[in-house]
MARTOR-573995 format. One line per 4 residues: number of its first residue (from 0); their letters; for each residue x, y, z of N, C-alpha, C. Coordinates in steps of 0.001 Angstrom, whole numbers, plus 524288, in hexadecimal, padded with zeros to 5 digits. Atoms other than C-alpha are relative to their C-alpha. Example, Ala and Ser with C-alpha at 12.3 -4.5 7.8 and 13.67 -1.06 7.14 Angstrom:
0> AS> 8037A:7FB5A:80000:8300C:7EE6C:81E78:80384:804B0:80000 | 7FCCC:7FB5A:7FFC4:83566:7FBDC:81BE4:7FCFE:80442:802DA
END
This chain:
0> XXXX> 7FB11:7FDE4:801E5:E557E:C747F:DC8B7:8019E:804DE:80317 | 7FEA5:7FBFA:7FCEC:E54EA:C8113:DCF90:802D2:7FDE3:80629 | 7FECC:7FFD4:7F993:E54DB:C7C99:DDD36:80572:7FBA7:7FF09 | 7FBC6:800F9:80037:E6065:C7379:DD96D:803CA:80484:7FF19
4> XXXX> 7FCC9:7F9D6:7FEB1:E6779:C7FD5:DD5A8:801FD:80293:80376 | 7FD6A:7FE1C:7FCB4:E6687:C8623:DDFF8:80110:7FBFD:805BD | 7FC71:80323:7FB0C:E685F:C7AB6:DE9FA:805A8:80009:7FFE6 | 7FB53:8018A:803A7:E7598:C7814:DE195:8027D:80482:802C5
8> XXXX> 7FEDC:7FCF6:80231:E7862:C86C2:DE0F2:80122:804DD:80488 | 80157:7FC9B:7FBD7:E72D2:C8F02:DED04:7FEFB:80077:80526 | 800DA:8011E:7F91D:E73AB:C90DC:DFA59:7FB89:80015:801B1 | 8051B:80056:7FE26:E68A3:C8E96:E0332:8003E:804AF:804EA
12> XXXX> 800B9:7FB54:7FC7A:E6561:C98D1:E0E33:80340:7FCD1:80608 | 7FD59:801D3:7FD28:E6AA5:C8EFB:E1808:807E1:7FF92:7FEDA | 7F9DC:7FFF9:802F6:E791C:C8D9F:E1028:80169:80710:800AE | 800CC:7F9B0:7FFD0:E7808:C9D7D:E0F33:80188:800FE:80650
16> XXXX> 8002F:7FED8:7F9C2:E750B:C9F25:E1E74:80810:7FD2A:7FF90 | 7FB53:800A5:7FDD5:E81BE:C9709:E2129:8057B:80200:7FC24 | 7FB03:7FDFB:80158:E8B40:C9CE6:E17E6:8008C:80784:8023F | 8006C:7FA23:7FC87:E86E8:CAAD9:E1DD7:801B2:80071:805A1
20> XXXX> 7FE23:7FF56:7FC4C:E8B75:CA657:E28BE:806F5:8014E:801B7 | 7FA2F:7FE6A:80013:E9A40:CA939:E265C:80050:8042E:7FE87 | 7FED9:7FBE9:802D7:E9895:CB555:E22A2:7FF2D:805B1:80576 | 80307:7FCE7:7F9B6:E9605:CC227:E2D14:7FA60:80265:7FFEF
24> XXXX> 80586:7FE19:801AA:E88E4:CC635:E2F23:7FF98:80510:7FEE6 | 801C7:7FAB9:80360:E8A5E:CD409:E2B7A:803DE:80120:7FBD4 | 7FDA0:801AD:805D5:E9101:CD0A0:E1DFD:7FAC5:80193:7FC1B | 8053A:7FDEB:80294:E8808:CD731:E132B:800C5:7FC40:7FAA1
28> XXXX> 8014A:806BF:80398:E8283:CCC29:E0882:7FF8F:8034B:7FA83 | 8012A:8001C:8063C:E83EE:CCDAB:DFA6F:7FFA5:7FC65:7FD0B | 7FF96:80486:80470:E8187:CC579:DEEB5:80279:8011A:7FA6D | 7FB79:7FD23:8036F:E88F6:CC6A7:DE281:7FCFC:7FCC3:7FAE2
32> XXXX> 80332:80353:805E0:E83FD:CC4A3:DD368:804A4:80207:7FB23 | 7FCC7:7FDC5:805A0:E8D09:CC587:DC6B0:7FD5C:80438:7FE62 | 8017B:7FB0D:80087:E8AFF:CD36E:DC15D:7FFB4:7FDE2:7F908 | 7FFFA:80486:80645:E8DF6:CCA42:DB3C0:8032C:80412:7FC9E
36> XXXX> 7FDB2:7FDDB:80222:E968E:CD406:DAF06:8063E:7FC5E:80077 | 7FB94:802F5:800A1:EA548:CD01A:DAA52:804F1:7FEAF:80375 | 7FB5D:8020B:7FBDA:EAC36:CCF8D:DB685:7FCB7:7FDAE:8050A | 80148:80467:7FAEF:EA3AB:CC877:DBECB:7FC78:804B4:80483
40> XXXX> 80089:7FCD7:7FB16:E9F80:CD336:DC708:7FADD:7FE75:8025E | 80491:804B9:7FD3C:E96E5:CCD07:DD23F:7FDA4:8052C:80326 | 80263:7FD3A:7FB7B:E8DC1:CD771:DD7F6:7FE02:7FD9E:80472 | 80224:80346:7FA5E:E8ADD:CD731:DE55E:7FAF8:803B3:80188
44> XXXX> 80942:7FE9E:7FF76:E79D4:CD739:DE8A4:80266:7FEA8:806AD | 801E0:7FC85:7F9D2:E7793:CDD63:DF5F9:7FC53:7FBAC:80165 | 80606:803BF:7FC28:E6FE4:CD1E4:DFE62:7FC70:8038E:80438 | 8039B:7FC04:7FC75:E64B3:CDB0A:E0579:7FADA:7FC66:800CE
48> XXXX> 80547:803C8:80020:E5A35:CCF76:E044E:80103:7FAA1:7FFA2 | 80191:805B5:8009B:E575E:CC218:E0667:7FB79:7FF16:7FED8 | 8050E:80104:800D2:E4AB0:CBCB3:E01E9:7FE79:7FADD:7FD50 | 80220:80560:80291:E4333:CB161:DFBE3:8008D:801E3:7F935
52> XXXX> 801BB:7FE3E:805CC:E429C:CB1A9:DEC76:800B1:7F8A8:7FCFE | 7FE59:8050A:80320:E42A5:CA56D:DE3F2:802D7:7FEE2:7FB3B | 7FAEB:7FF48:8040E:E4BAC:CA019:DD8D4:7FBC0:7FB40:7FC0D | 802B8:803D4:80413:E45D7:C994B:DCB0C:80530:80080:7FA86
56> XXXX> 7FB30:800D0:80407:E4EF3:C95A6:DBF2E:7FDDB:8051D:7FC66 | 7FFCC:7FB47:802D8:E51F7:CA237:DB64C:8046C:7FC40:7FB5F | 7FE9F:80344:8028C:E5796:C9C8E:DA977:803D2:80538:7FDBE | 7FD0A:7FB2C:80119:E5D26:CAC30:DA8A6:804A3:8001E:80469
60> XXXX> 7FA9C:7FFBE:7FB29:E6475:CAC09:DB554:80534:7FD59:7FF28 | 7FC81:80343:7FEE5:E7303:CA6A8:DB68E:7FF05:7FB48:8021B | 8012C:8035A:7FC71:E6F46:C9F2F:DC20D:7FB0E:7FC4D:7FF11 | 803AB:80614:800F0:E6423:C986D:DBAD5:7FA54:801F1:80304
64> XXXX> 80587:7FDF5:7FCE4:E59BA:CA074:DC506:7FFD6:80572:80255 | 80236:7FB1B:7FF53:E5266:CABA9:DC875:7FE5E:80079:805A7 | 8021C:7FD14:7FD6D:E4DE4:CB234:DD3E7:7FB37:800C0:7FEEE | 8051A:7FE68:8007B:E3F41:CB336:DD5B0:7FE07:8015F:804C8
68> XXXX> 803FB:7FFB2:7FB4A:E3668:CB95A:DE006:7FD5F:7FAB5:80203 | 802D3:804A9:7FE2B:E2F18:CADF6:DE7D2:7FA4C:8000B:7FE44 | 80628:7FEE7:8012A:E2257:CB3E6:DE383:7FD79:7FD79:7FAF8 | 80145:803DD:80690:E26CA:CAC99:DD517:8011D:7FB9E:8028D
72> XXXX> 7FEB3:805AF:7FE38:E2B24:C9EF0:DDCBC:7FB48:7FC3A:7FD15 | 802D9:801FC:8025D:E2578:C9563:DD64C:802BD:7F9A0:8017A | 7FE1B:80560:7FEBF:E2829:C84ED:DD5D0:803F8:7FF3B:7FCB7 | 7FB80:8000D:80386:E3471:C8820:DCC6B:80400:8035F:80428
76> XXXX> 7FCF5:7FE4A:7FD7F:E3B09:C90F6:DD6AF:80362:7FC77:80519 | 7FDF5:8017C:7FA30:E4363:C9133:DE47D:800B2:8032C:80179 | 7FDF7:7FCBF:7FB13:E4290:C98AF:DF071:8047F:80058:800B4 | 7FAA2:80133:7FF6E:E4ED7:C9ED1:DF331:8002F:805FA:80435
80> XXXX> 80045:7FB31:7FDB7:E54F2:CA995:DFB43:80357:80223:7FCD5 | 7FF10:7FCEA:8033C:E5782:CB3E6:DF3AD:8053A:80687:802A1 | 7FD3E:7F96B:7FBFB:E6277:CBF9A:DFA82:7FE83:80541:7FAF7 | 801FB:7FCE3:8027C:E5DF2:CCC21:DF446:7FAD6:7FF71:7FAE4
84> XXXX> 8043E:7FFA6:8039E:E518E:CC827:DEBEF:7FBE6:804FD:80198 | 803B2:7FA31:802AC:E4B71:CD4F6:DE633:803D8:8036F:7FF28 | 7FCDC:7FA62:8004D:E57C5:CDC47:DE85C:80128:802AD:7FB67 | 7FF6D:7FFBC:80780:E57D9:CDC17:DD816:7F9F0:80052:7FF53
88> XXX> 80526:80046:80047:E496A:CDFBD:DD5BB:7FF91:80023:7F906 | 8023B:7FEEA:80519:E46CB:CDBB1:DC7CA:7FBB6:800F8:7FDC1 | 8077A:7FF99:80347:E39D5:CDDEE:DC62E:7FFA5:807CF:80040
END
């Protein structure tokens, strides 16, 4: 179920590479998350990292999944690339 998800859902690092290619290379990368307040307001997260991290179903999340270090990967997860994993340190 997961990995249907995100086949369905998410770009792959190859799809990624070629839509970066219309863009200029010194263009600075953000990502954007609902702030969930009443007008929508979409903060924009500073990309300073790429890295490995993996994804497992969260039954709390919107999206249905969580974010995990690789160090929890297990035979319920998926490798993924992650742009800023840690930049939110919840622990």
């Amino acid at each position: 179920m997961l990995l249907e998800k995100l086949q369905e859902s998410c770009l792959t690092v190859k799809e990624l590479k070629e839509k970066l290619d219309n863009f200029e290379d010194d263009m600075f990368v953000v990502s954007n998350v609902s702030y969930g307040d009443r007008n929508g307001t979409q903060q924009a997260i500073l990309v300073d990292e790429v890295d490995f991290a993996a994804v497992t179903d969260s039954s709390y999340s919107e999206s249905g999944m969580k974010v995990i270090p690789t160090d929890d990967e297990d035979e319920d997860t998926v490798r993924v690339v992650s742009l800023n994993w840690g930049a939110v340190d919840p622990w």
